[in-house]
C-alpha positions in Angstrom: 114.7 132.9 65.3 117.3 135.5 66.2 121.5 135.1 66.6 120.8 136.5 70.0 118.7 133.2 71.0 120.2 130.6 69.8 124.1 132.6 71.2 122.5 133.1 74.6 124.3 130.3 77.3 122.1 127.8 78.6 121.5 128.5 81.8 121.7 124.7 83.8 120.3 125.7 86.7 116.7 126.0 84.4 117.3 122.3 83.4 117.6 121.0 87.4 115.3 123.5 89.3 111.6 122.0 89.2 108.5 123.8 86.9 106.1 124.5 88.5 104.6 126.0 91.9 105.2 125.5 95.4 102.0 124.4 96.2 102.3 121.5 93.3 105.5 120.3 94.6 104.2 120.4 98.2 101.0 117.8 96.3 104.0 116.1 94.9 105.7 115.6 98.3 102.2 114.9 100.2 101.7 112.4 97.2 104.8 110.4 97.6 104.9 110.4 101.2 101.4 108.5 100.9 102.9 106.0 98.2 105.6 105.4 101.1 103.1 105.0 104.1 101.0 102.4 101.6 104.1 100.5 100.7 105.3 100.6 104.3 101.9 99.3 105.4 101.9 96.7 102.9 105.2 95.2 103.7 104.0 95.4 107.6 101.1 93.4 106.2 102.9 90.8 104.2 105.4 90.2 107.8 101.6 89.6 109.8 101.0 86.5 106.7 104.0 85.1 106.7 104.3 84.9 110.3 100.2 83.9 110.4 101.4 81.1 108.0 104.4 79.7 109.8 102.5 79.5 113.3 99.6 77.8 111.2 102.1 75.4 109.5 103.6 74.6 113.2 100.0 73.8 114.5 99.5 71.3 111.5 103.0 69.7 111.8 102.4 69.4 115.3 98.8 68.0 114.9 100.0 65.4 112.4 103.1 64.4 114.6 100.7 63.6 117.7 98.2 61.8 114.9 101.4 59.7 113.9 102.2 59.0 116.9 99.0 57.8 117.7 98.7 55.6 114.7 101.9 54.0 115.5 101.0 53.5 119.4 97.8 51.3 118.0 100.8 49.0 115.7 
């Protein structure tokens, strides 16, 4: 180790700019964009079941309203 390493200023801008080649960061962009698409689609796909399961749950409250009704018609 030599006085003129360890004097030397550190230079921040090496500590924030990213290691590594253009064409791995463009991977690394291409990457996450995918991991946003996915999550996107899987929220989109979680709305469709929710909304699947509240239009089911109103056919089967409305199916057991008409049955009660009927019950109670035959009282």
């Amino acid at each position: 180790m030599t006085w003129e390493l360890i004097d030397q200023p550190t230079n921040h801008l090496n500590l924030v700019a990213p290691k590594g080649s253009k064409t791995m960061l463009l991977y690394e962009n291409l990457a996450r964009e995918r991991m946003r698409e996915a999550e996107q689609d899987a929220s989109e796909q979680r709305l469709v079941r929710r909304l699947n399961s509240a239009r089911r749950w109103q056919r089967l409250s409305a199916w057991v309203e008409r049955r009660a009704k009927r019950a109670q018609d035959l009282l």
